[in-house]
C-alpha positions in Angstrom: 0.0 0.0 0.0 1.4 3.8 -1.0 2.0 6.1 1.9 -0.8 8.3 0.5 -3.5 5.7 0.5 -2.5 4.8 3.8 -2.7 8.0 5.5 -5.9 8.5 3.8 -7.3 5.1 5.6 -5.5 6.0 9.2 -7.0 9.5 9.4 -10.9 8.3 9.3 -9.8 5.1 12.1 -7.8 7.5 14.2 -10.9 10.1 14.2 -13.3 7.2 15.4 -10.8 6.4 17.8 -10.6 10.1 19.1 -14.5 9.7 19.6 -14.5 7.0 21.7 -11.5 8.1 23.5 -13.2 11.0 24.6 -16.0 9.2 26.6 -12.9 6.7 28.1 -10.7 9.4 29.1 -9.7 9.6 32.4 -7.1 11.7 34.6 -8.6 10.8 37.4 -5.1 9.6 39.3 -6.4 10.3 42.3 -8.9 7.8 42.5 -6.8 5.0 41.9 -4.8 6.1 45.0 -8.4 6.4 46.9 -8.7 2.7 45.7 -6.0 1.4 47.2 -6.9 1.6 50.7 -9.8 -0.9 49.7 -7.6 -3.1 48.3 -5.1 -3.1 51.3 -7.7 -4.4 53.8 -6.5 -8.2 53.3 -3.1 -6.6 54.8 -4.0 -3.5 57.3 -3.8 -5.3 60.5 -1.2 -7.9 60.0 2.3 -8.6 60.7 2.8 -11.4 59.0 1.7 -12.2 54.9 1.9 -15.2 53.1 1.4 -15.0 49.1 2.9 -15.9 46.3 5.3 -13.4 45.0 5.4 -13.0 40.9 8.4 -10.1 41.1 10.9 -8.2 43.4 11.6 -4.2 43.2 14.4 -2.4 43.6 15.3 0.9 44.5 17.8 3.7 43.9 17.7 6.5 46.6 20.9 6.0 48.8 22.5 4.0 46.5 24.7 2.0 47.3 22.6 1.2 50.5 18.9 0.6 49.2 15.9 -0.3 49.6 14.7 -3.8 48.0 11.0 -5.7 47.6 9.6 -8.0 47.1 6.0 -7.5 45.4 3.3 -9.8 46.2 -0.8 -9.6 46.1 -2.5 -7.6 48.6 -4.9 -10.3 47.4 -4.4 -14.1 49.0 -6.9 -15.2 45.5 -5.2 -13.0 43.3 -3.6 -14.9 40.1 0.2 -13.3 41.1 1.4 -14.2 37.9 -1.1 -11.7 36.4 0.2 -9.0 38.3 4.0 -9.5 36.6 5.0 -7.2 33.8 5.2 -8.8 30.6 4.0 -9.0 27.0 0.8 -10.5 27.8 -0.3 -7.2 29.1 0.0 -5.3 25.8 -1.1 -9.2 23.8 -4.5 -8.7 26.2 -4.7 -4.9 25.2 -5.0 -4.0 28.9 -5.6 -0.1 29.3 -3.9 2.3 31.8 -6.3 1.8 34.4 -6.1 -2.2 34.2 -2.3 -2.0 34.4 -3.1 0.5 37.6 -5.0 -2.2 39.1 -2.9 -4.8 39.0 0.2 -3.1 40.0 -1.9 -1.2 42.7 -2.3 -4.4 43.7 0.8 -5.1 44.9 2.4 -4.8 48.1 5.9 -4.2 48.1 7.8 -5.9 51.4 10.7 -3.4 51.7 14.2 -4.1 53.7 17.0 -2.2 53.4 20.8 -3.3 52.7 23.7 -2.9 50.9 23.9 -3.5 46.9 27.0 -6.1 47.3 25.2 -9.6 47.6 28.0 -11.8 45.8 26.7 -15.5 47.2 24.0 -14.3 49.8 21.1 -16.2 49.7 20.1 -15.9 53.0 17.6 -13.8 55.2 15.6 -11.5 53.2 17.8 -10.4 50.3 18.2 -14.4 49.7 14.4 -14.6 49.7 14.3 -11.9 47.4 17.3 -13.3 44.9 15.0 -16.8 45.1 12.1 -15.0 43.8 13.5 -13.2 41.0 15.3 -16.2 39.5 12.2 -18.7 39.7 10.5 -19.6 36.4 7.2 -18.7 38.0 6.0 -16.9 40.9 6.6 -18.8 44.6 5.3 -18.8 47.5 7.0 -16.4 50.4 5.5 -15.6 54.0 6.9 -12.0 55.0 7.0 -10.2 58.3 6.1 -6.8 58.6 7.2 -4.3 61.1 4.1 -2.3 60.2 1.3 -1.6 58.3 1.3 -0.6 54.9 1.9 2.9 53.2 -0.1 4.1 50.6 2.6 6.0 48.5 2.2 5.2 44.6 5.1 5.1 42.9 5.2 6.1 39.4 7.8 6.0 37.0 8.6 6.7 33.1 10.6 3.8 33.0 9.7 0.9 35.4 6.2 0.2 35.9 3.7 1.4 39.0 4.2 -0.3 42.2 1.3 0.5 44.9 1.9 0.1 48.9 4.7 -0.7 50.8 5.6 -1.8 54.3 8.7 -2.4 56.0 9.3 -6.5 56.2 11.8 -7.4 58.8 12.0 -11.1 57.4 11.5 -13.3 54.4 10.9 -17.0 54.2 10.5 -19.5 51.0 7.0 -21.9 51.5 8.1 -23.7 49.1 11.1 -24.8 46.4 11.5 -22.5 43.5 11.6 -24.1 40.0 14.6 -22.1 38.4 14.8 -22.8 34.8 18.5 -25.0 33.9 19.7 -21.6 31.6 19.5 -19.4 35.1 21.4 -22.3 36.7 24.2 -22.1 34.5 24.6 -18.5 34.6 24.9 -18.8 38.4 27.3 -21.5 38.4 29.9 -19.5 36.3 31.8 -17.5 38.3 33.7 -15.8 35.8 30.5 -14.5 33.4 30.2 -11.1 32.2 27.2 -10.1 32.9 26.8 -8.4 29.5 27.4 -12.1 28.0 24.8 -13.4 30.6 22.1 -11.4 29.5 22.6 -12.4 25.9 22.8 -16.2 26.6 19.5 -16.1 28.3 17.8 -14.0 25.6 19.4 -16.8 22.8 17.8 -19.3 25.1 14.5 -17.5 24.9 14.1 -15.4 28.3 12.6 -12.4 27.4 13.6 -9.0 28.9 11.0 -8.9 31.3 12.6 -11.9 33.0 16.0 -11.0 32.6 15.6 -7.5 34.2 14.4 -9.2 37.6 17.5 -11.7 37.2 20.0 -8.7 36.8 18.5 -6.7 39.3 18.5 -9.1 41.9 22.7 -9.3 41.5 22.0 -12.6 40.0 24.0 -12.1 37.0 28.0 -11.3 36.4 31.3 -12.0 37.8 30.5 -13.7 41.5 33.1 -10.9 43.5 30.9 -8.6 41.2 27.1 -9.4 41.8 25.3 -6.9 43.2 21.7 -5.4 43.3 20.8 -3.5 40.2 18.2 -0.6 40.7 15.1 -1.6 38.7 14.6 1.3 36.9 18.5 1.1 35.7 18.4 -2.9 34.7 15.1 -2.5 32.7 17.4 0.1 30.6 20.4 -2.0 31.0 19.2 -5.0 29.5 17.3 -3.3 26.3 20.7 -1.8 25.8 22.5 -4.7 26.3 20.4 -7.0 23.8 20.6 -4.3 21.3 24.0 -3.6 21.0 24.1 -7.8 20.7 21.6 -7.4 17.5 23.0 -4.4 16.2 26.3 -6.4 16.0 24.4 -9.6 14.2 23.5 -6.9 11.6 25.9 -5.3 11.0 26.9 -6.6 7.5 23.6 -7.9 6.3 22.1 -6.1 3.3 19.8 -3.3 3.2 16.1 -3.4 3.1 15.0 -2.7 -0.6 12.8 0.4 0.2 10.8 3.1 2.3 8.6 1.3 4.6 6.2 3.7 6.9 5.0 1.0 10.2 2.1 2.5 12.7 1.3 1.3 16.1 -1.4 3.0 18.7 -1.4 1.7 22.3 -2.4 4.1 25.3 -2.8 7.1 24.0 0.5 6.8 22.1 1.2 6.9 18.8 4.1 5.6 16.9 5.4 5.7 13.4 8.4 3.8 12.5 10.4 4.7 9.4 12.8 2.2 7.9 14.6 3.4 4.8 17.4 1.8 2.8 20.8 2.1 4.2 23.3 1.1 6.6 22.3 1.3 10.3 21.4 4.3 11.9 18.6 5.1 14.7 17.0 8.1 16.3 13.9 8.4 18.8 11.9 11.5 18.6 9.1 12.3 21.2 6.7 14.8 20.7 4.6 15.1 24.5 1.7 16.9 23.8 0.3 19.5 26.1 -2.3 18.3 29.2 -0.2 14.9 29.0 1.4 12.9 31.8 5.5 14.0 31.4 3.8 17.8 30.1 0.7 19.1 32.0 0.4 22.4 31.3 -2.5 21.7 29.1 -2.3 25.4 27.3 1.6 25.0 26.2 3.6 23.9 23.7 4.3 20.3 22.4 7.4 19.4 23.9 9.9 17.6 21.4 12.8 15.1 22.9 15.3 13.4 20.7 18.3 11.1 20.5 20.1 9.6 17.4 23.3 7.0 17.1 25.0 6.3 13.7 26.2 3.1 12.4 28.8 2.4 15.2 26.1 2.8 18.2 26.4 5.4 21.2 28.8 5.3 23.7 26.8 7.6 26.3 23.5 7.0 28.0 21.1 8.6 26.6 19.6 11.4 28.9 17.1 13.1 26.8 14.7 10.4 26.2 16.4 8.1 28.8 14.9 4.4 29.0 11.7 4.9 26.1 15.4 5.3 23.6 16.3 1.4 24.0 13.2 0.2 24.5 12.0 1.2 21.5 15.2 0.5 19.7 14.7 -3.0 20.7 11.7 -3.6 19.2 13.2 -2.2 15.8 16.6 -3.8 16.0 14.3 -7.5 16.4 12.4 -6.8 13.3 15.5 -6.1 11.7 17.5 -8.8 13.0 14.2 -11.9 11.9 14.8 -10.4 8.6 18.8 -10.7 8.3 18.8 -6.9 7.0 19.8 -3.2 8.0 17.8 0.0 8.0 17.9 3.5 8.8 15.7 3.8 11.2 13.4 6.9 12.8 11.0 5.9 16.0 8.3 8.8 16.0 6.2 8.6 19.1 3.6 11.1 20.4 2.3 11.5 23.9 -1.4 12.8 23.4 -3.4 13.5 27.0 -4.7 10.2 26.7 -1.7 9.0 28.7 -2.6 10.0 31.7 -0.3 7.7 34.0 3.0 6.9 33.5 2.8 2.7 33.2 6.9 2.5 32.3 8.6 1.8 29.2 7.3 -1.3 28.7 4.6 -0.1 26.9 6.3 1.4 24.4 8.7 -1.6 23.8 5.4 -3.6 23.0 4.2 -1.2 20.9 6.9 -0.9 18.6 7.6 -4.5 18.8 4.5 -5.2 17.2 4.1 -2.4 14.7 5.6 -4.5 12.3 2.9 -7.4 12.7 0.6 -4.6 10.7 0.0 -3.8 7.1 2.6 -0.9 6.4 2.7 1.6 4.1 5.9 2.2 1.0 6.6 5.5 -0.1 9.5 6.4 -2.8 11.8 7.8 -0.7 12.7 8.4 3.3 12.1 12.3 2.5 9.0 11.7 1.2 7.5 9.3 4.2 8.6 12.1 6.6 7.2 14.9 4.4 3.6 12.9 4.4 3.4 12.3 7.7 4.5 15.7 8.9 0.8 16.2 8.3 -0.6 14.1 11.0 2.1 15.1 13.4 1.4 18.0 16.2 4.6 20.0 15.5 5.8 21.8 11.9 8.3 20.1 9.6 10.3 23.1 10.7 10.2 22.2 14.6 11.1 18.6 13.8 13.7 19.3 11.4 15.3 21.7 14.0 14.9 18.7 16.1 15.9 15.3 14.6 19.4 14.7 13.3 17.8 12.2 10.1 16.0 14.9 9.6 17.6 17.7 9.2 20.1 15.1 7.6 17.6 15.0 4.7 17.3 18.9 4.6 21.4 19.1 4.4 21.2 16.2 1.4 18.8 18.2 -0.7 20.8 21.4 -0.5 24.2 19.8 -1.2 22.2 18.4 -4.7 
């Protein structure tokens, strides 16, 4: 399908869309918070909480002393495994609220401690290590040295956690089933974790499982393993996987022409543009006003970007932080199923339909499976961006000024 004919097609869905958004839409944060004290009451006057726990948390104030989690079901009937971040939640098209819920859902059993574990797997941060590297969720009985705290946690990059209590000790109920590819990654003393990573992802762990892995200092050199913030091994590991598949194509051909892929999920919109060439990536995000990361509903759209070239970045991306890898993930695995290269420009915009920040899994998911849609050809990479310019909310001027392959194309044009 032509780019034209395309955009012609996506403008009378995305109107319907718009309709029935309008009656959804919700910013009512608030209430979800409200909420939570209804879903605590199964813990409000206990010391002591048996579930089973699907995932552990980990945080970063004070590092290198922390505080760690472990998240279990305010819930004793709650399915815990549904309450894990993974792919199923975009493959069940849950919305923001749903995602709210479940992670709402989810008290996180907090004890502090130092970030160098090396071959603890005692006491709590044992517990916690247990948990993390068990193929499903297990059962754990906690004590708390008080009640819960209803202090939502959100975050761009990891997703929601709900309310938290101090736990003063952890206990197994019963023995973990840890798949044999975790096994062997704790057995080798001398693994990098970098290589780690990649060997579990060959063996079909996705990142959602290797995150909790890393960041429970089960991965690495042994004198080396240590607690990784959540928040920073959700970005390690996307980066880490990508700079694997960037390397496995880094001398396959090109793709043959322009492809234009779309994806809508949340009140995010993405367009992916792939054009002939060797490697090269940029994420542009244009947050419009009244949404979640810019509030001030009567400002301006507010335009973040980052780009590498054919050799990759060698700096963390600050600008567009963890959405960057995430999203060059989900390209970088479309790319590396089809043994070919691209050039390659992530477009995403924030409308006010994303009214909680759910983390950067979403838009991991999103791009992932753009390229399971029809997508559109146009003639050449200057001509998808001039098309879709129309549908954007910023000027071809404002994103020129902003994206590198952009203004790239401006620069190419004058030099003919």
């Amino acid at each position: 399908m032509r780019l034209d004919e395309f955009i012609d097609e996506f403008e009378v869905d995305m109107e319907a869309r718009k309709r029935e958004l309008a009656k959804e839409k919700s910013y009512e944060i608030l209430d979800h918070i409200e909420g939570i004290n209804d879903q605590i009451d199964h813990v409000r006057d206990t010391t002591h909480v048996g579930r089973a726990a699907p995932e552990i948390f980990v945080g970063r104030t004070g590092y290198p002393n922390i505080s760690t989690g472990i998240l279990a079901p305010t819930d004793p009937d709650a399915d815990a495994a549904a309450h894990r971040t993974s792919s199923e939640w975009y493959e069940q098209d849950l919305g923001i609220g749903n995602v709210m819920q479940y992670r709402t859902g989810l008290l996180n059993s907090q004890h502090s401690g130092s970030v160098n574990v090396h071959d603890t797997w005692s006491g709590f941060i044992g517990t916690q290590r247990e948990v993390a590297i068990a193929g499903k969720p297990v059962g754990v009985e906690m004590d708390l040295a008080d009640t819960p705290d209803v202090d939502l946690a959100l975050d761009d990059v990891s997703a929601p956690t709900g309310p938290r209590a101090h736990a003063t000790n952890a206990e197994l109920t019963e023995n973990p089933y840890v798949p044999r590819p975790v096994e062997k990654t704790l057995e080798d003393d001398d693994w990098q974790a970098q290589g780690a990573i990649c060997y579990l992802y060959n063996r079909g762990f996705d990142v959602y499982d290797i995150n909790s892995i890393l960041s429970a200092g089960a991965l690495g050199q042994a004198d080396n393993r240590r607690l990784v913030p959540t928040r920073w091994s959700i970005t390690a590991v996307d980066d880490t996987i990508g700079q694997f598949l960037r390397g496995q194509i880094r001398n396959a051909p090109s793709i043959d022409e322009v492809e234009v892929h779309q994806q809508t999920y949340m009140g995010n919109r993405y367009w992916v543009i792939l054009a002939p060439g060797k490697w090269e990536y940029e994420l542009v995000e244009m947050k419009s006003p009244g949404s979640v990361w810019n509030p001030n509903a009567n400002g301006s759209v507010w335009l973040q970007s980052a780009h590498e070239g054919y050799e990759g970045r060698t700096q963390y991306v600050e600008e567009t932080s963890g959405a960057y890898y995430a999203a060059r993930l989900g390209v970088l695995e479309y790319l590396t199923d089809r043994g070919r290269q691209a050039k390659a420009l992530v477009l995403r915009e924030v409308s006010d339909d994303y009214w909680a920040p759910v983390g950067v899994w979403q838009i991991r998911e999103s791009v992932r499976n753009a390229f399971d849609n029809e997508y559109a050809t146009a003639e050449t990479f200057h001509q998808a961006v001039a098309q879709l310019t129309g549908l954007l909310p910023v000027s071809a001027t404002a994103l020129r000024r902003k994206s590198e392959m952009v203004s790239g194309i401006q620069s190419e044009i004058t030099n003919f």
